[in-house]
C-alpha positions in Angstrom: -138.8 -120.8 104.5 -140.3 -120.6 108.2 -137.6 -118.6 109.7 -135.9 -115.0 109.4 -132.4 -115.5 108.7 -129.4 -113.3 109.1 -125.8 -113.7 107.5 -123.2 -112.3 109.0 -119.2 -111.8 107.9 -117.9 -114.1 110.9 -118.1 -117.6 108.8 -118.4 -119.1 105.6 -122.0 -117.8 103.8 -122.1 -121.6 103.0 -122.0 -122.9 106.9 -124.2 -120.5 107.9 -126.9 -121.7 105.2 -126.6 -125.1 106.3 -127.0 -124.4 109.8 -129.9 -122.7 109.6 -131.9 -124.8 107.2 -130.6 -127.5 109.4 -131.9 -126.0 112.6 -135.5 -125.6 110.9 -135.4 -129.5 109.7 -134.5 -130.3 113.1 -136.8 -128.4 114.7 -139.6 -129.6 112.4 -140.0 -126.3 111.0 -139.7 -127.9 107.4 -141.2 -131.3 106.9 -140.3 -134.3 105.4 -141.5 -134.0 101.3 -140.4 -130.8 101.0 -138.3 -129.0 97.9 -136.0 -127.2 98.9 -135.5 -124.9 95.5 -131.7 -123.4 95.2 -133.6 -120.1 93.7 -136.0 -119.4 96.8 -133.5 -119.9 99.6 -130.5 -117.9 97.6 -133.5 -115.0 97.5 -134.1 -115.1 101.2 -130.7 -115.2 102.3 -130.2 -112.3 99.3 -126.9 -114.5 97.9 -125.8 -116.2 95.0 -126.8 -120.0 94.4 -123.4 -121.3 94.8 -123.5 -121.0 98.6 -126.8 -122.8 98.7 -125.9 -125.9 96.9 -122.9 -126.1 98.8 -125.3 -126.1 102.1 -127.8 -128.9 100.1 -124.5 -131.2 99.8 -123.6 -130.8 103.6 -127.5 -131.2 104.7 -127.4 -134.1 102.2 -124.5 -135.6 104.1 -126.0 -134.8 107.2 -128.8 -137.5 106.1 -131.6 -134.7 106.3 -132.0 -133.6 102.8 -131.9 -136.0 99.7 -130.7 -134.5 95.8 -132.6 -135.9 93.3 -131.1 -135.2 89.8 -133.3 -133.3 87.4 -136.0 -133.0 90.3 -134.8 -131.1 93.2 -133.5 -131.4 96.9 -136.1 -133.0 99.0 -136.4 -133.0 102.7 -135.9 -136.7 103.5 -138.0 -139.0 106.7 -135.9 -140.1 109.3 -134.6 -143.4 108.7 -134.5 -145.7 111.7 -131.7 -147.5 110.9 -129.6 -144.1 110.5 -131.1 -143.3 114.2 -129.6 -146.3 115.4 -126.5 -145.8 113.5 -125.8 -142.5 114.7 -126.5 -143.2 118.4 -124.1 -146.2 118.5 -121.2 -143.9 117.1 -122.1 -141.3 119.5 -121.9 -143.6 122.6 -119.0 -145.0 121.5 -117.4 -141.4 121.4 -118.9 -140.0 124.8 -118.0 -142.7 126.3 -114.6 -142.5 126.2 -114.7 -138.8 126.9 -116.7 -138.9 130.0 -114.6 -141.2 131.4 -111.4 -139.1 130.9 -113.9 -136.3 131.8 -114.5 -138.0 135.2 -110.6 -137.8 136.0 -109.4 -135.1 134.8 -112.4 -132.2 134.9 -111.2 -129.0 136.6 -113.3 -126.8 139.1 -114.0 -124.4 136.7 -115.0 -127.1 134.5 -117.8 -128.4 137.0 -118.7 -124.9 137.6 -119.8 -124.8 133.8 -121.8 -127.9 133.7 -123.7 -126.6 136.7 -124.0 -123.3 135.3 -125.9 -125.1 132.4 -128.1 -127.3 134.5 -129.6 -124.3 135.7 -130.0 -122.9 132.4 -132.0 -126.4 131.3 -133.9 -125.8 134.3 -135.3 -122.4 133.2 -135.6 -123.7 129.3 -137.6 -126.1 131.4 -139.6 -123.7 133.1 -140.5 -121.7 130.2 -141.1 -124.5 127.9 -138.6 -123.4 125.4 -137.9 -126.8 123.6 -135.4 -124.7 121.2 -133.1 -123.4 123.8 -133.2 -126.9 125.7 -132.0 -128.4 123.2 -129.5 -125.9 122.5 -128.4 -126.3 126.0 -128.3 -130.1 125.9 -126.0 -130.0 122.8 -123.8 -127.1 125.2 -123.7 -129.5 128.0 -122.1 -132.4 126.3 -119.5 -130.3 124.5 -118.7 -128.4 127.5 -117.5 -131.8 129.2 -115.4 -132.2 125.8 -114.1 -129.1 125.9 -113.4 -129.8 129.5 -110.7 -132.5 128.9 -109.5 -130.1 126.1 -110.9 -132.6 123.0 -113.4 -130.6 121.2 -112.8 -132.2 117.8 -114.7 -135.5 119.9 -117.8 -133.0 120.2 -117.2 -132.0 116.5 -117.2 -135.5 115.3 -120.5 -136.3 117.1 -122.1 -133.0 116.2 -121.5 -134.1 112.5 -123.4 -137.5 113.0 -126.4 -136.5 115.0 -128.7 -134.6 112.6 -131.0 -137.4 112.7 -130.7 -138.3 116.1 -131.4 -134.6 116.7 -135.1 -134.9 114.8 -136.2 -137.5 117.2 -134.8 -135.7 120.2 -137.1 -132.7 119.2 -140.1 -134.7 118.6 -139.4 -136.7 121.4 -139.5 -133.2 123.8 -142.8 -132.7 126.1 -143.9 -135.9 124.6 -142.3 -139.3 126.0 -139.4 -138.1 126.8 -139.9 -134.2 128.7 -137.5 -132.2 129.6 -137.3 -132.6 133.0 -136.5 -136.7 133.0 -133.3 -135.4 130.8 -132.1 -132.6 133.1 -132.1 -135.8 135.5 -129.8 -137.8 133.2 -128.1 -134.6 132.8 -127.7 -134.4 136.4 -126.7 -137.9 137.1 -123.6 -137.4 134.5 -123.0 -134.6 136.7 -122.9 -136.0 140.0 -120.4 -138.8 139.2 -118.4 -136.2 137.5 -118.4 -134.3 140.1 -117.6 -137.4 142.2 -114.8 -138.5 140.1 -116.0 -141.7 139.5 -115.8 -142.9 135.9 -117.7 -146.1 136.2 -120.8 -144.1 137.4 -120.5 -141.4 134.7 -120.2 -144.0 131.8 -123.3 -146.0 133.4 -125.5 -142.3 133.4 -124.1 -141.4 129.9 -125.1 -144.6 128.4 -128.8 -144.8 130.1 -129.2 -141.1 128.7 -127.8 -142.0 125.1 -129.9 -145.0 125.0 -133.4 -143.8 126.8 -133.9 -142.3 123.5 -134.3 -146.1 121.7 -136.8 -147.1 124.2 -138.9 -143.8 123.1 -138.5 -143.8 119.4 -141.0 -146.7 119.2 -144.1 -144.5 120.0 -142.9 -141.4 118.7 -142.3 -143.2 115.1 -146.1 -144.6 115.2 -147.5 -141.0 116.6 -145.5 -139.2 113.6 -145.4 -142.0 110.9 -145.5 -139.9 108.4 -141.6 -138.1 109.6 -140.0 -141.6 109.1 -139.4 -143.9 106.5 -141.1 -147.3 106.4 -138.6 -150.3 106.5 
């Protein structure tokens, strides 16, 4: 495994797993192909195997991982047609929150979204495509949490694994940083506006900018995604 991991006693040893193993397929830190063996992963995170296969069934859910009886649990390419899958649900749920978003957002809620704009800025800056993309994720919750719905952010997060590959290799290539903190921004403005027409218009361009990209990407990384 790539990374250094740390457990901690504040959540399930089982969530924790999967959200690190999931941040390193995301982040292409593990590569499609690769076994995933139950024995080396309870060693590195010094725990029994029980935990780990619990995390393999969630990152199998997630579409990232695939459990191949008597072989193993394989990293699996990103399938296209789960890309478009998971984009379509996650418009369909943003949508409906940025519009209630748009009319009902407090002050302090504004304040937070332009808190984190700043914050994307410096990720930016600094060309840290892992806390960008931490911060992207933080940005559309935060407007979910604004209206006081986070269960629509839950529902999305549990959806956009795949979505999430693409928008990693997508970073600093034909899709940078700075053209999303603009989409970012344009959300922003006709929240801050109160104009609910305008936000849904700047959410949907931002959701769906990714579909226009994921043509080159899939041909400069063929071997991440699975041929039709």
């Amino acid at each position: 495994m790539p990374t250094a991991y740390t457990l901690t006693a504040s959540e399930p040893i089982n969530q924790q797993i999967y959200r690190y193993l999931r941040r390193d397929i995301v982040g292409c830190a593990i590569q499609p192909g690769t076994l995933l063996s139950e024995k080396e992963v309870s060693a590195r995170f010094n725990v029994s195997r029980q935990p780990v296969r619990e995390a393999f069934i969630k990152l199998a859910e997630a579409g990232l991982v695939q459990i191949v009886p008597q072989r193993g649990t394989f990293v699996r390419k990103i399938s296209l047609q789960r890309v478009a899958d998971g984009r379509f649900i996650r418009e369909a749920v943003e949508v409906a929150v940025v519009r209630r978003a748009a009319q009902t957002l407090t002050d302090t809620g504004l304040m937070a979204l332009e808190h984190n704009l700043q914050l994307q800025h410096l990720a930016a800056t600094h060309h840290d495509s892992q806390a960008f993309m931490l911060l992207d994720d933080e940005f559309h919750r935060l407007i979910a949490e604004g209206i006081d719905c986070l269960l629509a952010w839950e529902t999305v997060e549990n959806i956009k694994a795949t979505l999430d590959r693409v928008r990693f290799l997508t970073l600093n290539a034909v899709a940078p940083a700075e053209h999303l903190i603009q989409q970012h921004q344009a959300i922003y403005q006709a929240l801050l506006a109160g104009d609910a027409d305008a936000a849904e218009r700047a959410l949907r361009h931002h959701l769906q900018a990714m579909m226009l990209n994921i043509g080159p990407i899939a041909e400069q990384n063929s071997a991440w995604f699975e041929t039709p």
